[in-house]
N, C-alpha and C positions, 0 to 999 in steps of 0.2 A: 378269549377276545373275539368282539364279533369281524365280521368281513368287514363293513364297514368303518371300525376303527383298525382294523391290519390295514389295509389303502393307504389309510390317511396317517397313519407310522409311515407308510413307504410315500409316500407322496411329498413328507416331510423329509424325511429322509434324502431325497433327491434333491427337495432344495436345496440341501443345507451341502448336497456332493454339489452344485451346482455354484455357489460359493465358494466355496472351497476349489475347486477349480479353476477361476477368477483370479487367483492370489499368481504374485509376481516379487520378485527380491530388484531390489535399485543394489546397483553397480559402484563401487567405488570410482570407477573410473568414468562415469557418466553417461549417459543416453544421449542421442541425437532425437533432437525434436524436429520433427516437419511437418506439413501437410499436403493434401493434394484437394481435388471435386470431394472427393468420399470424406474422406475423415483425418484428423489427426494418424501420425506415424510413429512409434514410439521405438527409434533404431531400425527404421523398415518394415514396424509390425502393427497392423488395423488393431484400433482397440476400442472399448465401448466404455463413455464415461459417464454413471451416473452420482452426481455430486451437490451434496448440500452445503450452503450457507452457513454458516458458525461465525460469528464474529465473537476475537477475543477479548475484545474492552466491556462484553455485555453477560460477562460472568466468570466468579473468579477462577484462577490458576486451578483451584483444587477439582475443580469441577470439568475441566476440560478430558482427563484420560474416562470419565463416562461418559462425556458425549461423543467421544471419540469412535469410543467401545461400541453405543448404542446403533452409534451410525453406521459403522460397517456391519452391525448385526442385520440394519436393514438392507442391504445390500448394494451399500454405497463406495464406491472406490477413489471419491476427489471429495476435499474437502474448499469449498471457494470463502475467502476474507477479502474485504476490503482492507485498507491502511488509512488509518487516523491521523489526518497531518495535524488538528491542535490538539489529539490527544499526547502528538509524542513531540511536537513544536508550540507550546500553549504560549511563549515567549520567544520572538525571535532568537535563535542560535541559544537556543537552552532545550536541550533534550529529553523526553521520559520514554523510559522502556524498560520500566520497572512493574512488575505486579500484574491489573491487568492489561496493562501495556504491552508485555511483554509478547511483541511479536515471533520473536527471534524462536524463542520456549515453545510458542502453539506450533512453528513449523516443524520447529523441530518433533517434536510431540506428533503430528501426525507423520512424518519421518518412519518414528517409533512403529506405528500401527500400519505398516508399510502402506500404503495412502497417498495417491496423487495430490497435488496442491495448484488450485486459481490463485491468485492474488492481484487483487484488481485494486493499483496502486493510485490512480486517477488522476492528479491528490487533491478533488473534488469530485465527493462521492453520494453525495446527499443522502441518500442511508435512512432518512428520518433521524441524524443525525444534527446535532448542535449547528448552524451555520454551514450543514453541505459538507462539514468536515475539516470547510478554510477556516483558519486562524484568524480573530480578531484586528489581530494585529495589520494585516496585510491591508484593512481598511485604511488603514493612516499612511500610506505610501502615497504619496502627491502622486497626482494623476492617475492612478491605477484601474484597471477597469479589468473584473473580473472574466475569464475565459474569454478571451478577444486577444487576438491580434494588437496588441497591447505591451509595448517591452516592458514597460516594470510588472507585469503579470506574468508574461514570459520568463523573464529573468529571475523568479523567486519561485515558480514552476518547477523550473529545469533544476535549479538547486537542488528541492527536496526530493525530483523523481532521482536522479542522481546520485543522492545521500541514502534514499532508502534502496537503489538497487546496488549499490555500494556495500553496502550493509549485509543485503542480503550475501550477494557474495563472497565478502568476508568469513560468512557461518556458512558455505559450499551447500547454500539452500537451491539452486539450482540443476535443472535435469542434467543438462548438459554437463554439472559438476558431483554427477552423485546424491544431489536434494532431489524431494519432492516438488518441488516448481515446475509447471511443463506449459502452463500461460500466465501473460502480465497482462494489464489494463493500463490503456492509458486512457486519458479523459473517464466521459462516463453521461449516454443521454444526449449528448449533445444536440442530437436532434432537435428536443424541446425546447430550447434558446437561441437557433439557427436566426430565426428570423428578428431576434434583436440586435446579431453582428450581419445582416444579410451582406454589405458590400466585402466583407473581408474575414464571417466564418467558415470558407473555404480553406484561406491560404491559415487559419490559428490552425485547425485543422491538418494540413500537411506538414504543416511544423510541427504539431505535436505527432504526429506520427514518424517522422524522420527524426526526431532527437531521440524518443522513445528506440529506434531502433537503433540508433548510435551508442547505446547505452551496451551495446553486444553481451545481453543476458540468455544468448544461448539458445532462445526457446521462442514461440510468437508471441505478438503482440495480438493484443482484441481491442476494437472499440466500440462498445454493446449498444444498445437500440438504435442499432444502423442497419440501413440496407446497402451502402456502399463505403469502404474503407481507403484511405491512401496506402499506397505501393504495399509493401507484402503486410501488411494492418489486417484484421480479420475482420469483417464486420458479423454480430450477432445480435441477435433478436432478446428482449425484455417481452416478457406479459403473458396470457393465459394462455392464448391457445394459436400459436405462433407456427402449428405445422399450417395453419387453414389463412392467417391474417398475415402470416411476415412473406415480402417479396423480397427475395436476394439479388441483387445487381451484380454482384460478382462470380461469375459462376466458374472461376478456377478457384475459390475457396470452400471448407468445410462448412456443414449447417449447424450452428451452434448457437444453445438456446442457456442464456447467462441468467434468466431467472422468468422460472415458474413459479407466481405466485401462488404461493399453497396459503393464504389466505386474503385479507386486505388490510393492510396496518389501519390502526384507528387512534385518531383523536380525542380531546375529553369533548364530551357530548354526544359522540357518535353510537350506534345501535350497534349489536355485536353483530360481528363480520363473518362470517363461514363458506369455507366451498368445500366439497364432499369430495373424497377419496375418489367416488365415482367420475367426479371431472376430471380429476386432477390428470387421473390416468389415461381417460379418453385424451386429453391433450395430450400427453406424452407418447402414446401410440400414433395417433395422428400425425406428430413429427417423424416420430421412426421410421413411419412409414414411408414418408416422402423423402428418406436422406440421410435425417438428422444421426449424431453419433455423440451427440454431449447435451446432455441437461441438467439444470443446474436448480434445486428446488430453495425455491425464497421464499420464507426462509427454510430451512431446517430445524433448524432451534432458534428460536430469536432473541431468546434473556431477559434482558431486564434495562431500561434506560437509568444507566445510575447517577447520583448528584442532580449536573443540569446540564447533563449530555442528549436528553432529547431533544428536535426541532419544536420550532412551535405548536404550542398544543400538544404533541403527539403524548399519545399514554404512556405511564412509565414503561408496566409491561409490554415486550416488544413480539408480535408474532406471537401472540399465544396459542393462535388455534393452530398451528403448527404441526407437523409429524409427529416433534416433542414440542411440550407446553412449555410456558415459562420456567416448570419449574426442573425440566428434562425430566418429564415422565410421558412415555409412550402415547399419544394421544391415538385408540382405535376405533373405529377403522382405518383411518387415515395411513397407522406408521404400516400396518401387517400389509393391505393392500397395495401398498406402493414395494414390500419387501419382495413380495409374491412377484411382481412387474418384472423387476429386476433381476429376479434369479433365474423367469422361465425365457426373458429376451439371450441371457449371458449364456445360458444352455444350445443355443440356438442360432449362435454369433457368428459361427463359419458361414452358413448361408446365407446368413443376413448381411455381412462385411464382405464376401467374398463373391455373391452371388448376382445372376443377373438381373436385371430389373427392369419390371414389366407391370404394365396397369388395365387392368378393365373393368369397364361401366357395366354393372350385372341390372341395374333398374335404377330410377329417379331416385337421389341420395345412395345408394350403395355403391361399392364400389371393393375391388379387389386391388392391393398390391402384392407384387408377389417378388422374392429373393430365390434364385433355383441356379443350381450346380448340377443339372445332369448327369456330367461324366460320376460325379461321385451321389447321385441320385439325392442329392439335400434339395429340399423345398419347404420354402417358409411363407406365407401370407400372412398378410394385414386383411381382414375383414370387416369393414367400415359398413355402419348404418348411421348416415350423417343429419337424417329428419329427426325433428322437434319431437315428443310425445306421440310415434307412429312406429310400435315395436313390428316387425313380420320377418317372415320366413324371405331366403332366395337360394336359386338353386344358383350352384361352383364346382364347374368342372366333373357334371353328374349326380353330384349330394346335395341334398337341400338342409339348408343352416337356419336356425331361430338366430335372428339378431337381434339385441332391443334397442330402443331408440338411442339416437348420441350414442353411439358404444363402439368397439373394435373388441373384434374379436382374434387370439394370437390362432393358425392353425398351421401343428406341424403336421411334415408331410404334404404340407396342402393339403389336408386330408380332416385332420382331427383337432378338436376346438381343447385348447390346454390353458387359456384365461380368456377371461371375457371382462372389457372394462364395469360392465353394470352388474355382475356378479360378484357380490361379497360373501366370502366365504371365512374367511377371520371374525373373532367376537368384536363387540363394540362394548366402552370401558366406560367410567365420565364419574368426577370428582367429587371425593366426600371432605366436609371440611370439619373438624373436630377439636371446640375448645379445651385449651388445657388447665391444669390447676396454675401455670403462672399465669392464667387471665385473670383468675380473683387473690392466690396468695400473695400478698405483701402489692398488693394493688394500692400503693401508695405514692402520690403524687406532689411534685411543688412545682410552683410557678412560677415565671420573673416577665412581668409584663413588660412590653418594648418603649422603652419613651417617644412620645409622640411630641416633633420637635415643632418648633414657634419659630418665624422669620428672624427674630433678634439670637437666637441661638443657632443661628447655622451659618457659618463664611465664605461658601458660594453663593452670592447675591448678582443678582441679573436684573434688570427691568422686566423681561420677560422670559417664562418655562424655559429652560434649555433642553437639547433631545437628550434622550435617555440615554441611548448607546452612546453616544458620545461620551457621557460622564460616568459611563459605569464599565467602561473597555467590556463588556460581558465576564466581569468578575461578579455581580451579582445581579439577581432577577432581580433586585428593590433598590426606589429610588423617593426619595420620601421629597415632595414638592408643601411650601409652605409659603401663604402671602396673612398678612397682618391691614388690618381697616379699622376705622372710627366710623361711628354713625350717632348723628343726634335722634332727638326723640321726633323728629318731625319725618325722620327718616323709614320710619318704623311703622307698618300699617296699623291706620287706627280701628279695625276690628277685628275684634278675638279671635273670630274663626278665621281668619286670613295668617297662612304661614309662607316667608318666603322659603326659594325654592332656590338651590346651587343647583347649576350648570355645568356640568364639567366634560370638553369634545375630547377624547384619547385615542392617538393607534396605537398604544401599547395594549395587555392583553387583558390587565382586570385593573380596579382601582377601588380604593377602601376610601370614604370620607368622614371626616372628624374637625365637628365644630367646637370649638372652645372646649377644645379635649374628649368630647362628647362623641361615639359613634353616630355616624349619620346616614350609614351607609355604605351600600357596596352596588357595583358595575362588571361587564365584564365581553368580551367582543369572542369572536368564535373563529373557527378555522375557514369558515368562507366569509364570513363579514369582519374584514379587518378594525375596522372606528367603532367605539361606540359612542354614549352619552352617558353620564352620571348625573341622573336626575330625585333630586330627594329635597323634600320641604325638612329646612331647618329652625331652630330655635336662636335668633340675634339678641344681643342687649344693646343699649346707648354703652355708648364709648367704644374701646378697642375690641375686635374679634378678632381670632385668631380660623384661619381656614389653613387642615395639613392633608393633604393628600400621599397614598400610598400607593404608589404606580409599580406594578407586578410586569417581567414578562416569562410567558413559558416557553423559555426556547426561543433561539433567531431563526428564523426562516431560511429552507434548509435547501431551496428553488430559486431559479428564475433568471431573469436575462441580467435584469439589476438589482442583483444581490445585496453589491455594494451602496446601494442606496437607500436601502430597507431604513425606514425612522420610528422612530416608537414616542411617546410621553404628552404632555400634554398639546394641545392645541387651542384651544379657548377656555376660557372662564367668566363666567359672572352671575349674577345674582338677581334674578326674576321676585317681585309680588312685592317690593319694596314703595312704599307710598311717593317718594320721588323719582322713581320708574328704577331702570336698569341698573345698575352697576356693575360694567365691566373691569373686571378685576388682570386680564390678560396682559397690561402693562401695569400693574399696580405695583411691581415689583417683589420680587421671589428668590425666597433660600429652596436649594437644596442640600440635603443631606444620602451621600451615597452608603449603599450598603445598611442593614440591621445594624444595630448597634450589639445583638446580640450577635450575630454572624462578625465582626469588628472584634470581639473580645473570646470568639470562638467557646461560647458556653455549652457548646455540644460535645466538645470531647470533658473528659477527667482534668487533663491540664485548664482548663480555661472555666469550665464550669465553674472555680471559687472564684469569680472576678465579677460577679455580683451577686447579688443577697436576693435568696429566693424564702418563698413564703408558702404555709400551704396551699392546697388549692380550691379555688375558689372558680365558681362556672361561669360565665356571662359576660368573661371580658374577650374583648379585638386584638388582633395582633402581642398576641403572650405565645412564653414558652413553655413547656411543661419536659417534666423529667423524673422517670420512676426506674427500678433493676428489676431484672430480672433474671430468671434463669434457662439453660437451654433445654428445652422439651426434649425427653429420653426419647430415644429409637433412634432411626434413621430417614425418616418422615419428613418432607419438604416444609418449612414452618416460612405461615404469613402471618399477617397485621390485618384485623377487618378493621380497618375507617370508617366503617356509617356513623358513627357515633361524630364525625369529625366533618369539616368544610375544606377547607385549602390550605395548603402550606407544604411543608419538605420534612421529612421523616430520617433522622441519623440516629446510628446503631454505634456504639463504640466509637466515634467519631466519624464512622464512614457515611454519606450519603447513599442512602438508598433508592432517593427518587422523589420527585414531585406526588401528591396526591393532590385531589380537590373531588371530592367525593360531593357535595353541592350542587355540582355541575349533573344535570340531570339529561339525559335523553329526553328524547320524545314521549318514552314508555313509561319515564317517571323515575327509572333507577339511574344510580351514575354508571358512567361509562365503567371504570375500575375501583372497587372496594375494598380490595383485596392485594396487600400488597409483597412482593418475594421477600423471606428476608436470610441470603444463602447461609445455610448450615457455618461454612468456613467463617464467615463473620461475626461466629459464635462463640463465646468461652462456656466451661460447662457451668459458673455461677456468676452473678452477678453483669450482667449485660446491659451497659447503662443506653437505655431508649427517650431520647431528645425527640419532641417533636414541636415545630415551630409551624403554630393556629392561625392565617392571618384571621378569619371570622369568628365565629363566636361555634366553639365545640365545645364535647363532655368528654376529656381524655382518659378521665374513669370507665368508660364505654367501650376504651379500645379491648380487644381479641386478640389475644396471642393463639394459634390455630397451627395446628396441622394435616396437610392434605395427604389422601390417601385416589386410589383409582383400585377399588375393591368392589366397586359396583361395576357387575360387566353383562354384558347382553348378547341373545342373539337374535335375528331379525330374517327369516328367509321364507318363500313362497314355497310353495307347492307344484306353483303352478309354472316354476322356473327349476327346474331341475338340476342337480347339480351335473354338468358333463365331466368330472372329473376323471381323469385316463393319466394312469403312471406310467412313465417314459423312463429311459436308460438308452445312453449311446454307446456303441458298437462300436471297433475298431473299424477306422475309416471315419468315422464322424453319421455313419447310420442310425437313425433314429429307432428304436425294438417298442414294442407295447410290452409290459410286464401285465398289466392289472388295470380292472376298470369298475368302475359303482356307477349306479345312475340314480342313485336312489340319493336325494336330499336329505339335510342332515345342518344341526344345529349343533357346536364343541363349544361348551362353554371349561375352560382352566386356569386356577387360582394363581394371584401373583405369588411366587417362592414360599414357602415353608407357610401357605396359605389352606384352609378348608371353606367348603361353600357350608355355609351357614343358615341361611334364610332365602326362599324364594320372594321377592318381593311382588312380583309379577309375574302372570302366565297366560296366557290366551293364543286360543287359534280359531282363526276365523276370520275379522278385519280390523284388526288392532293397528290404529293408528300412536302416531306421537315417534319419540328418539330415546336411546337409550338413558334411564331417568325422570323420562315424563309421558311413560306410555300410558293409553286409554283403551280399554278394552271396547271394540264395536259391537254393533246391532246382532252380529252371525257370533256372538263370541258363546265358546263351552267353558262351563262349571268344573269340566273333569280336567281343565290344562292343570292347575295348578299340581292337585293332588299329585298328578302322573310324573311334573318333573321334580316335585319333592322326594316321589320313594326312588327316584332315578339318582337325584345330584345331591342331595344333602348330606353332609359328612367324607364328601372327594375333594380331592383335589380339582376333577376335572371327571365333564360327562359328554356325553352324543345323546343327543336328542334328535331320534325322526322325526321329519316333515312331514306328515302323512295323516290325513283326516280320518283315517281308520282308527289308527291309536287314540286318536284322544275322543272318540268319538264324537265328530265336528259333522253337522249337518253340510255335507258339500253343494246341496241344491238353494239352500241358503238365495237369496236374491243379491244380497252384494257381500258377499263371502268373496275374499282374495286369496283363501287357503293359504294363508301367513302363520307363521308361527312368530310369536313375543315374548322375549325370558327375560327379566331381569333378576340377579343372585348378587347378594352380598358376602364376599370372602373375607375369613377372619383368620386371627392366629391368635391361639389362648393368652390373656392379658391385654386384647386390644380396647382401647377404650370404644363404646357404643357413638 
């Protein structure tokens, strides 16, 4: 074994003592929870929480003890959930807490993996959830006015906060009773609707903070993107980088940071969204450094938005680019860097929690904080380079430190640098997706097109459009609008090339049109442009027409001060290029018809499927359903759906919803936002899996991809010119910090996931190789001889170390824009896997 992998055994090694050492058993008899300035108390004792997001409604039961798993691997101790008040109230005083509902089960379940617990109960949480998480229902309460100083909002509030810390109680989910619960939520943002209750979101505010507390659950309360809380309320900080942008008002409270965006949720249209390991961490160090003692990474995992539980717009897949991706597979650099964070902080925590604290300004942007126990000689700093693109040196305390830019560097001792935020020393992984043989065996499909209803067939008739939500309680995205006319022949332009033209103004979110049963078209409005227009030249006859409109929404709006007021459907109509001008059709009088008629007779499951007669398939029609079997792809491999082959509509597996698609919907770039859709294992039988998918536009369901995703493509990416300062640590009785062992020599570990061999170098270059793990380029300084060198090194391991060093691969270092990087990309396999 060389020096350099002995180190890095021992270096691992300590992590994983450094975790382990972390660990704590809950009491039967229960905990005292408090706080002070510094941090949380857990029975009188400082503790350090770092804790990710998991929401249980956004993936099923069977999948939660590996994300469980996964999460304390990375070295997380709290797991924080919101509560879904219409996932578990979808009907007044009718309850769900069944399946992935079941709240009671996930806490317990992290219980199980001994595991602190948030629970940020709100019971408006916006989440990029359905309607902010309120129930439909609560619309229809005369007079009610959401989050206001408002009695009937108050009074059906306090109920569910109530009912659900009731509950909790009951299952002794509580610190103070033995459970992992050790903070609640009330409210949630408030901040960003203040100024639509300005005369009286003070006093909704210290109400919900005083019944919140009257609730005597034991433990504190938080109400997150706040700077100031009522009586013992905590207030905590949302958003990236909340040690440098949040001001606390209260300063007998703890600094707690209830979500670091570890990416940026996205909508269909939007570009994909990414922020790097590298940030993530400088944000979190930054906090530590000034106080902080709880952060809370949003998300963690994010799932999957299943049925039609997203907000408007939002993608199904939720938080992809996450620690773990949609499909809970490690996403690196991201998960190993933030693991690394967390084990070298938790090693380090008596100084840090106990010690005292001090600041100095060492030059413009730099800056030291320091945590130091004397009597027992612990000293810890934060080494901060807070300038843009301006890496340098600065001398601390006699030593001079490389810092790079934006970065903090952790030194124990005050002395020796043991992370550094803009050092990645973990590989970087990224996604292979691989069709299976149920993509083409038994790729057999039928159809049952949707009837497209006529004014005289439908028995909600109005004079004019009525709103959408209103007539669809949000039991369905579809609302099929239909008006009926006569035109004589004098009505009808008298030259050929002249076509009239429908008009149609909508806030809802997309609309399909169909003249005399004929597609005519489709529209569709965006996450910042709420209205649109449906504009398309039609084909009329003399006598009766028939005009049906198919008004779609994605999601209720999940924001905002007036929630309750959000409208959707149509708002004008008529008909332009007509030889006797306009005809407005807006009062011409209108059927609707709520719901599919397929969704009405539930053709997506097996029971309801024989309740109409399907045909085979045929390609080029609107608003159809289609439905084929199939079977569960062998292994244990995350299995999607590619959609490009597809436009818009909802995708059910067994009868269960798996989520909206609309792959149509294109970026900027040209691609859709999501193509790709989860479809979890547990949802699976191992034959016959009956796959419903309901087309509003015109697809080719013969095109869909049944796929499975693999992260067997893995990289590494390091300079030369950045060294690695890694120094192996051990503590001494007393809490003294010992040097064991030190490398300074850089070094690239690339290793196979489980019962994995590296197979293929796909890529190799040192010199100035640009690009990201996947879509690397070799630069102008690049050597011939990378490849070769780390083929005879890594092909046929599990796992290699590759030097940094322009000597071995023989790399021109005088090069004119050489960055002495080294670039690996390797593909891991295990015999039988498919190509």
């Amino acid at each position: 074994m060389t020096a350099a992998a002995a180190v890095l055994l021992l270096a691992a090694a300590l992590l994983a003592g450094a975790a382990e050492g972390s660990k704590w058993t809950f009491t039967k008899k229960g905990s005292v929870v408090t706080y002070d300035e510094r941090s949380l108390l857990i029975d009188g004792r400082r503790d350090l929480f770092f804790s990710g997001a998991i929401h249980y409604p956004r993936s099923p039961p069977e999948m939660w003890p590996r994300l469980l798993k996964i999460a304390k691997e990375g070295g997380l101790n709290t797991i924080e959930t919101y509560v879904f008040w219409n996932a578990h109230e979808p009907e007044q005083g009718k309850y769900n807490f069944e399946g992935r509902n079941d709240m009671i089960k996930f806490l317990k379940m992290i219980q199980d993996y001994n595991m602190y617990a948030v629970v940020r109960i709100g019971p408006f949480i916006q989440a990029e959830w359905n309607h902010g998480g309120l129930p439909y229902w609560l619309r229809e309460i005369p007079h009610i006015v959401f989050r206001a100083n408002n009695e009937p909002y108050k009074r059906e509030m306090e109920k569910f906060v109530r009912f659900i810390v009731q509950k909790l109680k009951d299952a002794d989910l509580f610190a103070s009773q033995g459970g992992p619960i050790i903070l609640t939520q009330i409210e949630n943002e408030y901040g960003n609707i203040k100024k639509n209750h300005i005369t009286e979101g003070d006093e909704y505010l210290e109400w919900a903070g005083q019944m919140a507390i009257s609730t005597n659950t034991g433990v504190p309360w938080i109400m997150c993107k706040q700077t100031t809380a009522p009586g013992e309320v905590i207030p905590t900080c949302n958003g990236r980088h909340c040690g440098d942008t949040w001001t606390m008002r209260d300063k007998n409270k703890p600094r707690l940071w209830t979500e670091n965006w570890t990416a940026q949720f996205r909508a269909f249209g939007d570009q994909l969204a990414v922020r790097s390991a590298e940030d993530i961490a400088y944000a979190v160090l930054r906090f530590f450094a000034k106080g902080g003692t709880l952060v809370n990474y949003y998300m963690f995992y994010g799932g999957t938005n299943f049925g039609r539980t997203g907000a408007s717009y939002v993608l199904t897949g939720y938080y992809d680019e996450g620690p773990l991706d949609e499909y809970a597979m490690k996403k690196e650099p991201k998960f190993g860097h933030l693991r690394d964070l967390h084990n070298v902080i938790k090693s380090y925590q008596k100084a840090f929690l106990e010690g005292k604290q001090s600041f100095e300004l060492l030059a413009p942007g730099y800056e030291a904080r320091n945590f130091e126990l004397p009597e027992e000689k612990l000293c810890l700093a934060f080494l901060s380079n807070n300038n843009t693109g301006e890496d340098g040196t600065v001398n601390f305390r006699g030593e001079t430190f490389y810092v790079p830019s934006r970065s903090v560097s952790i030194l124990a001792d005050c002395k020796h640098v043991v992370y550094n935020t803009k050092r990645v020393f973990v590989q970087h992984n990224e996604r292979s997706y691989h069709t299976t043989e149920e993509s083409t065996e038994n790729n057999v499909w039928e159809m049952y097109s949707e009837p497209i209803p006529r004014y005289k067939q439908t028995t909600l008739r109005t004079k004019e459009p009525l709103e959408q939500y209103n007539l669809t309680k949000d039991n369905s995205d579809y609302l099929w609008y239909t008006t009926s006319f006569r035109l004589e022949a004098d009505d009808l332009p008298f030259r050929g090339d002249i076509r009239p033209v429908v008009q149609v103004k909508s806030s809802a979110h997309a609309l399909m049109g169909f003249v005399n049963y004929a597609f005519a078209g489709n529209a569709r409005g965006s996450k910042k442009e709420k209205g649109f227009v449906l504009e398309k030249p039609i084909d009329l006859r003399i006598g009766v027409n028939h005009l049906s409109l198919l008004s779609s929404s994605m999601g209720m709006k999940d924001s905002g001060g007036k929630l309750v007021e959000v409208k959707g459907g149509i708002q004008d109509c008529r008909i332009q290029g007509l030889n006797t001008g306009t005809l407005d059709l807006q009062g011409n009088g209108w059927g609707h018809k709520i719901k599919l008629d397929g969704e009405e007779k539930e053709i997506y499951t097996e029971k309801g499927m024989g309740n109409v007669k399907w045909k085979p398939l045929e390609n080029g029609k609107a608003v159809s359903w289609y439905k084929r079997y199939f079977d569960k792809p062998d292994g244990e491999d995350p299995v999607v759906l590619d959609m490009n082959s597809m436009g818009k509509g909802m995708i059910y597996v067994n009868g269960e919803g798996m989520g909206r698609y609309w792959t149509s919907y294109r970026t900027i770039a040209g691609v859709p936002s999501q193509a790709l859709y989860h479809i979890p294992r547990p949802f699976l039988k191992s034959k016959n899996n009956l796959l419903v998918v309901f087309e509003e536009e015109i697809g080719k369901p013969d095109g869909i991809l049944i796929q499975t995703v693999r992260r067997d493509d893995i990289c590494t990416f390091i300079s030369e010119h950045n060294p690695a300062q890694i120094k192996t640590w051990d503590t001494e009785a007393g809490g003294q910090i010992k040097l064991i062992a030190e490398d300074h020599s850089a070094r690239g570990i690339l290793t196979c996931p489980p019962m994995k061999k590296i197979q293929e170098v796909v890529f190799a270059s040192f010199g100035n190789p640009v690009g990201s793990c996947g879509n690397f380029t070799a630069g102008t300084c690049h050597t011939p001889n990378a490849k070769s060198i780390v083929e005879k090194e890594c092909i046929g391991k599990k796992s290699c170390v590759l030097p940094v060093n322009h000597k071995v691969y023989g790399a021109d270092i005088n090069c004119p824009t050489t960055t002495a990087t080294l670039a690996v990309q390797v593909t891991c396999h295990r015999k039988g896997d498919s190509e």
